[in-house]
N, C-alpha and C positions, 0 to 999 in steps of 0.2 A: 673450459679446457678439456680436453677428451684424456682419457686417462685411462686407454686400453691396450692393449701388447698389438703394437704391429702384424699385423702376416702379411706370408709373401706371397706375390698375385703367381694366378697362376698362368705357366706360358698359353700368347695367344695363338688361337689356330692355325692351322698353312694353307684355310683360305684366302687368303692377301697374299704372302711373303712366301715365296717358295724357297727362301733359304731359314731353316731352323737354330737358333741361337743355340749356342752350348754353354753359354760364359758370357759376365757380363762385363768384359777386359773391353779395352779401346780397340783393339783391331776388330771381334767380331761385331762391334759396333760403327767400324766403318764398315767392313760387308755389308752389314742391313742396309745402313744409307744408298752403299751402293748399284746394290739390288732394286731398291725400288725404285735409281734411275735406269737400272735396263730397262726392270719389267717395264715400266709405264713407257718407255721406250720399243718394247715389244711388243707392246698393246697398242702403240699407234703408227707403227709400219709395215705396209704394204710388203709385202715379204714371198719369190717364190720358194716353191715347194723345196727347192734345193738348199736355200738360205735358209730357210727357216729350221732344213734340219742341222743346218751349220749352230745356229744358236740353238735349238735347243738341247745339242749335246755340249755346247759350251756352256750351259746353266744348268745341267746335272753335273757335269766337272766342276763348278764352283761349289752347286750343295755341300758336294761329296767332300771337299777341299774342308770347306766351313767346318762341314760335321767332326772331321776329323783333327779340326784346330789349326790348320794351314791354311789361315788367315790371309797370307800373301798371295798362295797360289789359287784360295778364292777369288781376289779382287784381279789376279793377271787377267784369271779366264773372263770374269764380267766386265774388264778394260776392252778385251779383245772382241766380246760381242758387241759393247758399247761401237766400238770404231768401226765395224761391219754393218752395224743397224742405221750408222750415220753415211755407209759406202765408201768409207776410207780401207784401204788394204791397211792388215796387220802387217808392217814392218818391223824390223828390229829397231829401228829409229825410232819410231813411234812408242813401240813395246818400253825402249829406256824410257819415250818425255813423261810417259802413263805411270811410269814407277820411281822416277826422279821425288827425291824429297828436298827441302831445301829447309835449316836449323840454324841459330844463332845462340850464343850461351843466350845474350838479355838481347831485347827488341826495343829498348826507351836508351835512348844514347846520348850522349853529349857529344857536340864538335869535338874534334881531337880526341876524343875516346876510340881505343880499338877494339874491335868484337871478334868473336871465335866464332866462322862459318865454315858449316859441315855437311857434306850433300851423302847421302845413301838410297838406297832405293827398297821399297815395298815391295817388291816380288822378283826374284829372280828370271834372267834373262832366257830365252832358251837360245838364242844368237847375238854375238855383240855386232852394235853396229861396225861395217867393214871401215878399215884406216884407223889411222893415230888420230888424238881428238888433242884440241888444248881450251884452256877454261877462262873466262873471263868473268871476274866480277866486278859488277857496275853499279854507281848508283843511280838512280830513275826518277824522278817526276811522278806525281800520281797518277800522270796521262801522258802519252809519248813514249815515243822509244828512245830521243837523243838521250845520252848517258849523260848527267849530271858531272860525272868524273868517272874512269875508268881504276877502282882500286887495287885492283891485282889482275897480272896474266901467269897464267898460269901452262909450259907448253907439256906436249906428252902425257896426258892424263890418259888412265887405263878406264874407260868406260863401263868398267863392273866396280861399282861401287859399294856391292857386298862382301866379296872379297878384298877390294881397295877402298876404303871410305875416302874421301879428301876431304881434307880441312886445311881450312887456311886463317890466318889473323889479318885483318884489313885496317887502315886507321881512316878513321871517320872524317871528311874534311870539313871548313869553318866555311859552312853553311846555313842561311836563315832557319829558325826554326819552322818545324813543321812534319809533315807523313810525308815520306818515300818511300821508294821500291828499290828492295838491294836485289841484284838477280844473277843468278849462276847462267850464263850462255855456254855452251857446249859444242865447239865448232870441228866437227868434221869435212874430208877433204872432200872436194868435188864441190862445196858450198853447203853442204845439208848438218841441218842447226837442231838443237833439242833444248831448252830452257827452263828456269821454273824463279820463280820469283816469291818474297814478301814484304811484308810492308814493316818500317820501322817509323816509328817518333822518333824525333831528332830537337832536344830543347834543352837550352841553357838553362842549369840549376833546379831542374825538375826536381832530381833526387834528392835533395838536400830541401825541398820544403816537403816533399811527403816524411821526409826523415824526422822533419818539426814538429809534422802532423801526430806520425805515432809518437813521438817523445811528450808532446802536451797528452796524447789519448792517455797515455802510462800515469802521469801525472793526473789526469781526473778521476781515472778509475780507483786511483790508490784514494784516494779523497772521498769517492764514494762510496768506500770499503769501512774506511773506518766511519762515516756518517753513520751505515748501515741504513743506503738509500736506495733499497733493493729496487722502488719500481721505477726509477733513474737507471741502475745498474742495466735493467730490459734494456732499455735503448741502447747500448753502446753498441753491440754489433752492426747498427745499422749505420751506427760512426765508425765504428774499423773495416766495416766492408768497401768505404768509400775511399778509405787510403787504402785497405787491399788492391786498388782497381791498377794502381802503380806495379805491384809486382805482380799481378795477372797480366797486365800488358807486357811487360819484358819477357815475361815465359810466351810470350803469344796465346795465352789461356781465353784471351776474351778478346772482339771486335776491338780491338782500342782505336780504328781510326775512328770510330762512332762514340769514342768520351772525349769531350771537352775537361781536361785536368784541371783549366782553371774555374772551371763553374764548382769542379767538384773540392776543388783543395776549400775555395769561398764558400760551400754550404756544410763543410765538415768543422772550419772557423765558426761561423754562424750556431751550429750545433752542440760543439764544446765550449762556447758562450753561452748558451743557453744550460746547458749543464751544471756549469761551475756556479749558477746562479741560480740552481735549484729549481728550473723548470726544466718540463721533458719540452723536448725540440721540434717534436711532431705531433704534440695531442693537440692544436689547433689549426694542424696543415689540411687545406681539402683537394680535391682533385688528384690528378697521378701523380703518386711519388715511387720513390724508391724505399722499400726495409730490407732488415736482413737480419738472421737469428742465428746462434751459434749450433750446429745439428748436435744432439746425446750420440749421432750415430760414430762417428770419428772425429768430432771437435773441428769440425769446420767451419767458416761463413758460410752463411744458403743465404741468395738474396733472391726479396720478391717482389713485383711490382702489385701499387696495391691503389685501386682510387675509391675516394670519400666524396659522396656527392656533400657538394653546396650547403643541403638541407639538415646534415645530419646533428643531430641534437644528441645530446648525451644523456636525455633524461626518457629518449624513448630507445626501444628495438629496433634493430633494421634487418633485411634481410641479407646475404652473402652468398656470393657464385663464387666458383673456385673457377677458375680458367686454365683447362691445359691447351699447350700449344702443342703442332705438330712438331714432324722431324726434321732437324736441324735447327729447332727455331729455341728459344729460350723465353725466359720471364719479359721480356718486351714487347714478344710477337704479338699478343691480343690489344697491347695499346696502342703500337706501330705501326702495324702494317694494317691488314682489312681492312679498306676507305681510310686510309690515314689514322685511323682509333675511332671506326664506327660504333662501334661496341661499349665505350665509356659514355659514347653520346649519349645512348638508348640509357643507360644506366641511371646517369643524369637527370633523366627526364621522368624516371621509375624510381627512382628512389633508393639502390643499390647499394652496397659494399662490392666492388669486386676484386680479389688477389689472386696473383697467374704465380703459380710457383715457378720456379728454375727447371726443377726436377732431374738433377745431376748434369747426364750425358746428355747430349742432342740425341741420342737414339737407345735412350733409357729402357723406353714400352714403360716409364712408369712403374718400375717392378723393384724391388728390396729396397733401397736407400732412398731410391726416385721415391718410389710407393709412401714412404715415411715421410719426404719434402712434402709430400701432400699433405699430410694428417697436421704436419708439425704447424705449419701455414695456417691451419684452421684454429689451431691452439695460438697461436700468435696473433690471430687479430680477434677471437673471442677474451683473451684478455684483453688489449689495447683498446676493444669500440665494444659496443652495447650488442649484442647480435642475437636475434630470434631464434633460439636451439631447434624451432620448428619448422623454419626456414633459409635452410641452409642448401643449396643448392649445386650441381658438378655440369660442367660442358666441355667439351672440347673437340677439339678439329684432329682429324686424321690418325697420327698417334694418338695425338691427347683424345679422339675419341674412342681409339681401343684403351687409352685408361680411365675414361670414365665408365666405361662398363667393368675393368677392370678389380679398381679402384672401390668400386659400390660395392661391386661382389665380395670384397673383403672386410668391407665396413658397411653392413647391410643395414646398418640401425642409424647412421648419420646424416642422409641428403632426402629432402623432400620429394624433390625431382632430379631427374635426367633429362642430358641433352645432347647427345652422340652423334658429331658430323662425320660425316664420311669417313665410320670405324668398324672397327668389328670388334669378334672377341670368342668365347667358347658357350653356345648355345645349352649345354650339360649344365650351365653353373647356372641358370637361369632363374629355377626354384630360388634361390636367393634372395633376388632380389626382385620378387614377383611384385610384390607390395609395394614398389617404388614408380610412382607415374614415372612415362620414357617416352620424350620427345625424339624421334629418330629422322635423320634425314641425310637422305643421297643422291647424287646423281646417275642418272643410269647410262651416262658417257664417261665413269669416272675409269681414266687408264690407270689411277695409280691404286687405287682399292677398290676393286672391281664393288658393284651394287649387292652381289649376291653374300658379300660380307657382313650386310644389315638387314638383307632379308632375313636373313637364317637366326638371325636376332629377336626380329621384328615375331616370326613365325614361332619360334622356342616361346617367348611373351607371350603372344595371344593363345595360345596353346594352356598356359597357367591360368589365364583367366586375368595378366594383367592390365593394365589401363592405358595403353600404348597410342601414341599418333603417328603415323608414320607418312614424313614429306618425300615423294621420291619425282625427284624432277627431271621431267624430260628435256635429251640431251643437256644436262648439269654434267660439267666435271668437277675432279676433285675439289678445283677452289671457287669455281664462280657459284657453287648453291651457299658460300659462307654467309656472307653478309647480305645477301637477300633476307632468311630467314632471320635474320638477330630480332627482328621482331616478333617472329612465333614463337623464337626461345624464352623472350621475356613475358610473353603473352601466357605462356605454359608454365613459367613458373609463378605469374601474378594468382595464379588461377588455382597451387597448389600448395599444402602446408604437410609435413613430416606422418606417416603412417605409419605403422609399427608391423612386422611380420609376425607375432603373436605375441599372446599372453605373458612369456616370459619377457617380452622386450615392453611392457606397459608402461614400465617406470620409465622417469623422463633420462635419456643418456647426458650419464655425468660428466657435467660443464662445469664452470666458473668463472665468474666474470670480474674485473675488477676497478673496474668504474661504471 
């Protein structure tokens, strides 16, 4: 278990990102997102001289916006370049669909149940669309446009909904369970339409068994309170995160058309069975699962995804990659997506531990709370599995490869290797972590973080005298050099074991393990 004071990473450079974070609030965290679909948007359209100087004064107005904490009228301007770069004129119709939001109190419903829907908008207008508008809310199909039922019309709606929010109460009709789409349509005269939709769960009695679920969790944990069955007690958050996923999904917190409730309500039963009978629920699980550990930082669930190869034996060491994902992507992305979970394949076959933390926001950069989900994750499965303090390893794509540079540079005495896919980061902090072999790799077509991100990386490195390889593929973009290389990354870290930055760090970094 690592047993050091956190620090906070330091912001990364405005070689990538030309908008600057000042705050790590949810809105300038949708700028970032959204910036980097201008920019890579910018990066690969044919633009004349004239347009091009249209955006690029519409992306100093958003900096400027950002810098200043006007968050909205950042995301208007990069809406407006967005629609330009795609050749759509900025209308006021458009300007409203770009900043249209659409809210429900809960998102997990029962038939006959009625919900509170409330539309406002992200950025103020600078013209409302011309005429009277009225509103229609529908429910949808997962695919299609025909309306399932038409729940409320609504006529005369004033189309500034930051001055006028609308809300309306709708009553849910007795329909099969399952995902729908509840959507706000926006009908102005002439026929010209502006909409925005989300998706709700619709299932009988749902609420009432995750209700069972946390009323058993209460009662096991009181039980393992008084046993005084501390390393029992570890596991529970990985049993309350899984009935968490019920009110994450009604706030729309998480994909929830991507959880199956009933597998999960069946493996949190299974779980608190195991429990109440005095075994831990997952010290014989192998392959991908799901854990989750309650953060020191504000007392929350942090869930991570974690896979145990086949082979792993309790009576030896294994090694540990830490996996960050990029942006927008969370604790799934490295076993989900790339070739379906290429990455656990290769693991498999190497012999691996590998856990992808969460890392809060989808556009964290890995920095204060994020930065902690990392360390904490390491502490979480160095007690839970046997793990090699000398081979402990960080990689990751895109963001997550700006916080694997990030990340090391803070905690320069824990990861054997590096493996930084198309990231960057601050070339100054380098001395750091000179001592850490650094696998780096990019493509030199990457639109969304330009290459010269990882040169300046690559070059600060060899400059120290460190031990760097550096893969730079011709025409690679951002995503196709991923899973090509998974096998240099592992090749790179078969090949390397923990090194120390001097004499002061000799001693081996205080761990603990407890089986």
């Amino acid at each position: 278990m690592i047993a050091r004071p956190v620090r906070r990473s330091l912001l990364l450079g405005a070689v990538v990102f030309s908008c600057v974070l000042a705050a790590f609030a949810q809105g300038s965290g949708q700028v970032l997102r959204t910036s980097v679909g201008f920019n890579t948007l910018r990066n690969s359209t044919a633009l004349s001289d004239e347009r091009r100087g249209e955006i690029d004064k519409l992306a100093k107005l958003a900096q400027a916006a950002n810098a200043a904490g006007k968050f909205g009228d950042a995301l208007k301007h990069y809406y407006h370049g967005i629609a330009l770069l795609r050749g759509n004129e900025w209308t006021p119709l458009r300007a409203l669909e770009s900043s249209l939001t659409l809210k429900l109190d809960h998102a997990v419903i029962e038939p006959s149940q009625t919900v509170q829907v409330r539309a406002g908008q992200l950025f103020a207008l600078d013209a409302k669309p011309e005429g009277p508008a009225s509103a229609a809310i529908k429910l949808l199909k997962m695919t299609g446009d025909e309306p399932v039922k038409v729940l409320k019309i609504i006529e005369a709606v004033d189309a500034d909904f930051i001055a006028s929010p609308l809300a309306a109460e709708v009553l849910i009709p007795d329909v099969a369970d399952g995902n729908y789409r509840l959507a706000l349509t926006l009908a102005f005269a002439g026929g010209a339409q502006a909409s925005r939709t989300v998706t709700v769960r619709i299932e009988r009695g749902l609420a009432a068994r995750f209700a069972a679920a946390r009323a058993r969790l209460a009662k096991v944990e009181a039980e393992l309170k008084a046993r005084r069955r501390d390393t029992l007690l570890a596991q529970l958050p990985s049993v309350a995160y899984r009935i968490s996923l019920f009110d994450l999904a009604a706030r729309a917190e998480v994909a929830f058309e991507r959880i199956n409730f009933g597998e999960e309500l069946k493996e949190t039963t299974a779980m608190l069975d195991a429990l109440e009978a005095g075994r831990d629920p997952l010290a014989a699980k192998r392959g991908d699962f799901r854990k989750a550990y309650t953060s020191k930082a504000d007392n929350t669930l942090q869930p991570y995804r974690i896979f145990v190869p086949a082979s792993y034996d309790r009576s030896k060491r294994y090694p540990l990659i830490i996996a960050l994902h990029g942006m927008g992507g969370d604790e799934n992305s490295y076993f989900d997506l790339y070739a379906n979970g290429a990455f656990k394949v290769e693991a498999e076959k190497r012999g691996y531990i590998v856990a992808c933390p969460k890392g809060r926001q989808p556009a964290s950069m890995y920095r204060g709370p994020a930065e902690a989900d990392v360390m904490d994750v390491i502490s979480e499965v160095e007690r839970d599995y046997k793990i090699d303090p000398d081979r402990v390893y960080l990689t990751g794509h895109s963001m997550g490869g700006f916080g694997t540079w990030s990340v090391a540079i803070n905690h320069p005495d824990i990861f054997a290797a590096l493996a930084p896919v198309a990231g960057g980061g601050l070339p100054a902090n380098m001395s750091k972590i000179a001592h850490i072999a650094q696998l780096v790799v990019h493509g030199d077509a990457d639109k969304t973080v330009p290459v010269a991100s990882s040169r300046v990386m690559v070059d600060a490195a060899k400059k120290l005298g460190a031990e760097v390889r550096y893969i730079e593929v011709p025409g690679g973009t951002h995503v196709d050099v991923v899973v090509p290389t998974f096998k240099d990354v592992f090749d790179w870290f078969d090949s390397h074991r923990r090194k120390v930055a001097d004499e002061k760090l000799a001693a081996p970094a205080a761990r603990s393990n407890y089986n």
